[in-house]
C-alpha positions as CSV (number, residue, x, y, z in Angstrom):
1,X,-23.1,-2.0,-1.4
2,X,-23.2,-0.9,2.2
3,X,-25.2,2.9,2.7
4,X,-21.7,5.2,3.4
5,X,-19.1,3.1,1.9
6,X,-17.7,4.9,-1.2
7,X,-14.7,2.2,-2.2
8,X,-13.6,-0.7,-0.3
9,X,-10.3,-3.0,-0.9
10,X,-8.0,-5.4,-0.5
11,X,-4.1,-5.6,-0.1
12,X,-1.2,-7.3,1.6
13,X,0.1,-4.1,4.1
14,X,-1.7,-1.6,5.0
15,X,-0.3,2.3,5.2
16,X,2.1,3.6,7.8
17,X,2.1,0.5,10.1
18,X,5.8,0.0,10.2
19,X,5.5,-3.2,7.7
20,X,6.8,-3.7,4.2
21,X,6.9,-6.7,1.9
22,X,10.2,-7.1,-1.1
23,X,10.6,-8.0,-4.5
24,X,13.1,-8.5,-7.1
25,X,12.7,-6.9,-10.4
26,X,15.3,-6.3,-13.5
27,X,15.7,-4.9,-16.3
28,X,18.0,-5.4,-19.3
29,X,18.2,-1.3,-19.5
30,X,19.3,-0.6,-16.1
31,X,22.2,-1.5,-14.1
32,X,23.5,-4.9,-16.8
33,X,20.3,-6.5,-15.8
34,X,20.9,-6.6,-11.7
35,X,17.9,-7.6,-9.7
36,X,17.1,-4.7,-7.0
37,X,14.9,-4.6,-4.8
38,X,11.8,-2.3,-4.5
39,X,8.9,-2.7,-1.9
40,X,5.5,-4.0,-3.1
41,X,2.0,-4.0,-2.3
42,X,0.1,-7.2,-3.5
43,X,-3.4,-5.0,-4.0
44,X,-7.5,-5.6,-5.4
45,X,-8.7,-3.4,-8.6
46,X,-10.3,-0.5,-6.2
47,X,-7.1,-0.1,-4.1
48,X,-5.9,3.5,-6.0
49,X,-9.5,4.5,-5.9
50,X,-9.9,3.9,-2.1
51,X,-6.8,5.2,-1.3
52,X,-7.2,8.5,-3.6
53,X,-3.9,7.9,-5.3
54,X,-4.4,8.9,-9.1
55,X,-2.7,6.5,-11.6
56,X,-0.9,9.5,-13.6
57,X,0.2,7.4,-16.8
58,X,-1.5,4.3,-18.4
59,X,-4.5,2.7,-15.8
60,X,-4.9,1.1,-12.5
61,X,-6.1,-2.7,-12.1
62,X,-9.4,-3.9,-13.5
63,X,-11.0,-7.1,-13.3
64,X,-9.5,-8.4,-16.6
65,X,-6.5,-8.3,-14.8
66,X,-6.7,-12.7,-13.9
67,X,-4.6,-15.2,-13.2
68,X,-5.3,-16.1,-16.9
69,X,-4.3,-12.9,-18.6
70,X,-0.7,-11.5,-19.0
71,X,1.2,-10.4,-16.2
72,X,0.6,-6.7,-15.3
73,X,2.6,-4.1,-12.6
74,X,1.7,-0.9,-11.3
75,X,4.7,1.2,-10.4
76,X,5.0,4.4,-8.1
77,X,7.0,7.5,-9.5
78,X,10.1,6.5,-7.6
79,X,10.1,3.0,-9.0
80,X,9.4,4.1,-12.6
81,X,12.6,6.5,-12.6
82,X,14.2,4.1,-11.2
83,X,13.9,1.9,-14.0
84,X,13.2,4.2,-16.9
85,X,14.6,7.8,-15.9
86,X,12.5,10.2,-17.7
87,X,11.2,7.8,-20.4
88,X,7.7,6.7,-20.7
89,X,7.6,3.4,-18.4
90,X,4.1,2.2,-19.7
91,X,4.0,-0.8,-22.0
92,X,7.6,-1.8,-20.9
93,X,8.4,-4.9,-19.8
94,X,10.7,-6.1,-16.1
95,X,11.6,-9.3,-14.9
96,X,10.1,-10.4,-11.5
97,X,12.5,-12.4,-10.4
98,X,10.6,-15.5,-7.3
99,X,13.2,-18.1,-6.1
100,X,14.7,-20.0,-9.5
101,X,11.7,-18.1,-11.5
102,X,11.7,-15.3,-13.7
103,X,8.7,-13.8,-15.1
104,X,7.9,-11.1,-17.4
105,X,5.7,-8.3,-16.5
106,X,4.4,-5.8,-18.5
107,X,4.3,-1.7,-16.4
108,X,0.2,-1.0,-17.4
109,X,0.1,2.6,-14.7
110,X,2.4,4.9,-12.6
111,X,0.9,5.8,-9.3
112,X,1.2,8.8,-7.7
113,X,4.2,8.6,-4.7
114,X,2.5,7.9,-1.5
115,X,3.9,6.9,1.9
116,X,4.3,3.5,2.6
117,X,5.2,2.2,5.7
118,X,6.3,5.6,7.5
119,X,6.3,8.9,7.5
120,X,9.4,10.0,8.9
121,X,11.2,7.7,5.5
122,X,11.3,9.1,1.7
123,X,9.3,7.5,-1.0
124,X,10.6,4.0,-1.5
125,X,10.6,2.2,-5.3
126,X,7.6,0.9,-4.8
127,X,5.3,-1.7,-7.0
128,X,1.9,-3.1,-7.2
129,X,0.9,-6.7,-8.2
130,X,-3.4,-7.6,-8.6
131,X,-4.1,-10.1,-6.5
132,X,-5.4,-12.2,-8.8
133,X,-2.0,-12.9,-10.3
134,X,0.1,-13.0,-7.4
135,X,0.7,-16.6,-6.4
136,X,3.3,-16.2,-3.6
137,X,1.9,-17.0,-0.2
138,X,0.7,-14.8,2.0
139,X,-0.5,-15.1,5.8
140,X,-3.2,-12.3,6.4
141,X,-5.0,-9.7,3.9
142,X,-6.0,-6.2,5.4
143,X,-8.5,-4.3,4.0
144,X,-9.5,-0.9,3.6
145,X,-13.4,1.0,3.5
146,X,-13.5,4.7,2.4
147,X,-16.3,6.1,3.5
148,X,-18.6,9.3,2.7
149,X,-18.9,10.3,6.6
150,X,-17.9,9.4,10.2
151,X,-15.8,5.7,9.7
152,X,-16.2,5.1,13.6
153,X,-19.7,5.0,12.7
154,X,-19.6,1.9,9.6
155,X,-17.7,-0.1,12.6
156,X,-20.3,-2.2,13.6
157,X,-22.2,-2.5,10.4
158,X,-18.6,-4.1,8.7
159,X,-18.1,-6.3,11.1
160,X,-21.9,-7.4,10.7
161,X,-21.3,-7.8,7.0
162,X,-17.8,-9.7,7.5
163,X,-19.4,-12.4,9.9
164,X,-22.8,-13.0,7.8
165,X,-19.9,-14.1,5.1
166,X,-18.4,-16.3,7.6
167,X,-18.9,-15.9,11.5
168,X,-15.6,-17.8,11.8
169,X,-14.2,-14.4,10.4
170,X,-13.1,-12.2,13.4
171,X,-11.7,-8.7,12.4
172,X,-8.5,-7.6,13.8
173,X,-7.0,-4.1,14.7
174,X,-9.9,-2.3,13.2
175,X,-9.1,1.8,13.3
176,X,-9.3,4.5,10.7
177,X,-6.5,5.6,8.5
178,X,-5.9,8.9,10.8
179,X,-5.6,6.9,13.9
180,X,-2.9,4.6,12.3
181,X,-0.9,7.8,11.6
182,X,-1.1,9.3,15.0
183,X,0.0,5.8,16.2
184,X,2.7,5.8,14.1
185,X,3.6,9.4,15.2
186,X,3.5,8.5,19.0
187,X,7.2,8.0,19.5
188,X,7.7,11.8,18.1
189,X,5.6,13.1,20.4
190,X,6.4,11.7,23.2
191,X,9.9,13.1,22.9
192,X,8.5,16.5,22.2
193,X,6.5,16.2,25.1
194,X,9.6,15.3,27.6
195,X,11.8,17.9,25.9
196,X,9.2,20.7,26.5
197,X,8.9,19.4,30.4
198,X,12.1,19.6,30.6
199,X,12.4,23.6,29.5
200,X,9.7,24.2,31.9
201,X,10.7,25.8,35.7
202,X,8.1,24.5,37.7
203,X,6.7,27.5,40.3
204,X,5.6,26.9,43.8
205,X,2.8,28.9,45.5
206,X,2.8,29.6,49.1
């Protein structure tokens, strides 16, 4: 509702910060059944939507997705060929597999690929739980805002709206989605920036 904001959401990992969460999931048509395991993102109904990732087959989250309703997945390109090769993955069922439990899931969407945790890696298998159904523990949330403008500008305002919720709530590591990339890129160019020094004959005016 805040003036700027076009989509806001919530999710276990942010993009490109280095960090990935793990799951096991099976299936009776792919390797006898094995468990592998892909990288997930435990994520709210707006999350494709804020990020701009189009759901390419079937839908994204919605809030009939509860803790009441059957158990849905989104997968990413990578994980749906992983598991279905060039068949149609939505309305199939895997097998989550959580300590001694194993739980059916029914695929509802394929995501676009998207980088998860890096740039410099390829597209991992990669799958998408709603939040509402996801009853493993967690120990922080991240969210993100997309915004129509200038995101350095919304910076006060959200962390207004966060602490009239609860002023107990303190933000952390708030930064824009370009600024965690060029973090994430810093390494790179700081070699880069050494190995051109290095070509570089220094001249000396007298």
């Amino acid at each position: 509702s805040m003036p700027g904001v076009l989509s806001a959401t919530a999710m276990s990992h942010p993009f490109i910060t280095g960090w990935h969460n793990g799951t096991m999931l099976s299936s009776p048509e792919v390797e006898d059944g094995r468990p592998i395991e892909v990288w997930m993102n435990t994520v709210s109904p707006e999350f494709f939507a804020a990020f701009n990732i189009p759901v390419v087959a079937g839908r994204p989250f919605s809030p009939r997705d509860t803790a009441s309703a059957p158990l849905v997945v989104v997968l990413n390109q990578t994980a749906a060929t992983r598991f279905f090769g060039s068949r149609l993955a939505v309305g199939r069922t895997l097998r989550r597999h959580a300590g001694d439990q194993v739980i059916q899931v029914e695929v509802i969407g394929v995501a676009r690929d998207a980088k998860y945790d890096s740039l410099r890696k390829s597209v991992q298998p990669t799958v998408f739980f709603p939040y509402a159904q996801d009853k493993a523990p967690f120990s922080g949330r991240a969210y993100a805002v997309r915004t129509g403008g200038d995101p350095a500008v919304l910076a006060g305002a959200l962390r207004q709206a966060i602490s009239s919720i609860d002023r107990n709530l303190v933000p952390m590591d708030m930064k824009t989605q370009t600024r965690q990339i060029e973090e994430s890129l810093h390494q790179e160019r700081l070699f880069a920036t050494l190995l051109n020094a290095g070509r570089v004959r220094p001249s000396i005016v007298l």
